[in-house]
C-alpha positions in Angstrom: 0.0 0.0 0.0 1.5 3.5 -0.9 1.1 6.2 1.6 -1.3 9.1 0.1 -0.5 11.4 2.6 -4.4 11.4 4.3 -4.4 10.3 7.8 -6.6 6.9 8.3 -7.5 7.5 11.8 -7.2 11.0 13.6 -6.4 9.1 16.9 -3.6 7.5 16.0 -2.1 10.7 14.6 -2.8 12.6 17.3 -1.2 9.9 19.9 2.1 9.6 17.5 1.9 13.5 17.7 1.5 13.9 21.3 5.6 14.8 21.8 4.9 17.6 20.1 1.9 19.3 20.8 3.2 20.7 23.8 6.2 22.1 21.9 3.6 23.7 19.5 1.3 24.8 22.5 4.6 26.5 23.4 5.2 28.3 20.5 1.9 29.5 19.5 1.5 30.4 23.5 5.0 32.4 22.8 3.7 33.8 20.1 0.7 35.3 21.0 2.1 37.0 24.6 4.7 38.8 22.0 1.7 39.7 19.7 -0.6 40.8 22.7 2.7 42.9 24.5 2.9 44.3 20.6 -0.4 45.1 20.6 -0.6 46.9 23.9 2.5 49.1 23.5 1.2 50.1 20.4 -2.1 51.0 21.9 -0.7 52.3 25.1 2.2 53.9 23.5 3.1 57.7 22.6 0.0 59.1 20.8 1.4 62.6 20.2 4.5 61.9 18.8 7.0 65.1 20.1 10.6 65.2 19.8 11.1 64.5 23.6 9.1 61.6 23.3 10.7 60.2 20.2 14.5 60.6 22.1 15.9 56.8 22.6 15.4 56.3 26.8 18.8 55.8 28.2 18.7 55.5 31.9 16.4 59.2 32.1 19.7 60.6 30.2 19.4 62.5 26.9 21.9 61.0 24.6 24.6 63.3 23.9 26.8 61.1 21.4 25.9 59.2 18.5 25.1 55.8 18.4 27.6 54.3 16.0 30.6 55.0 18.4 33.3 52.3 19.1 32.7 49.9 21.8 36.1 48.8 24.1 37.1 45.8 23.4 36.7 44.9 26.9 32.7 45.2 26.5 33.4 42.6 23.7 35.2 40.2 26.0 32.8 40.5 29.2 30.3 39.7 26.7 32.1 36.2 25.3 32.4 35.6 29.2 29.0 35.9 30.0 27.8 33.6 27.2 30.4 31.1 28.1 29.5 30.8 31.8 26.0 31.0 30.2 26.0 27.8 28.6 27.2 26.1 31.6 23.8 26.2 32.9 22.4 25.3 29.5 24.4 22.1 30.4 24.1 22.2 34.1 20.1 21.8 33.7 18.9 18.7 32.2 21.7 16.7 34.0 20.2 18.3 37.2 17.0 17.1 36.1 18.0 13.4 34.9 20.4 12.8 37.6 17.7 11.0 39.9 17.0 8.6 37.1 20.6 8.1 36.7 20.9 7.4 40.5 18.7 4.8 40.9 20.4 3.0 37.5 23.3 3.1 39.6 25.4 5.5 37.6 25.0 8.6 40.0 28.5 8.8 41.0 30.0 8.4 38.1 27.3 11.5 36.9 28.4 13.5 39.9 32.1 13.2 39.2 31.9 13.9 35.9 29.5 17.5 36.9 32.3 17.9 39.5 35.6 17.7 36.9 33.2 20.4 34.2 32.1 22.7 37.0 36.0 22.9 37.9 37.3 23.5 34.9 34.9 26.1 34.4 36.2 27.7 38.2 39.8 27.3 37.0 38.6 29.1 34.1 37.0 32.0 35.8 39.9 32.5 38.5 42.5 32.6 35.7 39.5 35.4 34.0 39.6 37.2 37.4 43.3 37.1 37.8 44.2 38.7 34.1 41.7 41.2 35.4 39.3 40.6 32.7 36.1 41.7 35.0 37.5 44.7 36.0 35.3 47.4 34.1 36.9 50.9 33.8 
């Protein structure tokens, strides 16, 4: 029999798509709280447009300098630093949330050492950061 593409019986599709209804709940949840937040700052927003009102907010400071300056290349590197120490928490989560399951299949020490030697590396790493001085904004 070649597949024509129709679905035979709607229950069966629906249980083979169940992973993935909550992901597309997600989205189309995610996607109408940024519509709706659109839609209210657009409604709620500046209806007589002046030139005060138009000015970029920055901290209740008027901008004196233009916006296409150079950033310091420390900004640059803070910001690489940040992602990378970000990212250890993308990591740090699921095994946090698996490690039970791992524990009972007898494989939680093994799991635990292995969070132990990446969280250390990524303390050596920050120390030797904070010893060139890397944090220090000036």
């Amino acid at each position: 029999m070649e597949w024509t593409g129709a679905v035979d019986n709607p229950i069966e599709w629906l249980v083979a798509m169940s992973p993935y209804i909550s992901l597309l709940l997600l989205f189309l949840f995610g996607a109408l709280v940024s519509g709706g937040f659109i839609l209210v700052s657009h409604l709620l927003g500046p209806l007589k447009k002046t030139e005060a009102k138009m000015l970029p907010y920055e901290c209740g400071v008027n901008p004196v300098d233009e916006p296409r300056h150079r950033f310091s290349v420390k900004f640059y590197l803070v910001a690489m630093i940040f992602i990378v120490f970000d990212i250890e928490v993308v990591f740090l989560y699921p095994w946090a949330v698996l490690f039970k399951e791992f524990v009972r299949e007898g494989m939680g020490l093994f799991l635990f050492v292995e969070m132990a030697v990446f969280l250390g590396v990524l303390v050596v790493g920050l120390l030797y950061v904070y010893g060139r001085r890397a944090l220090k904004w000036e």
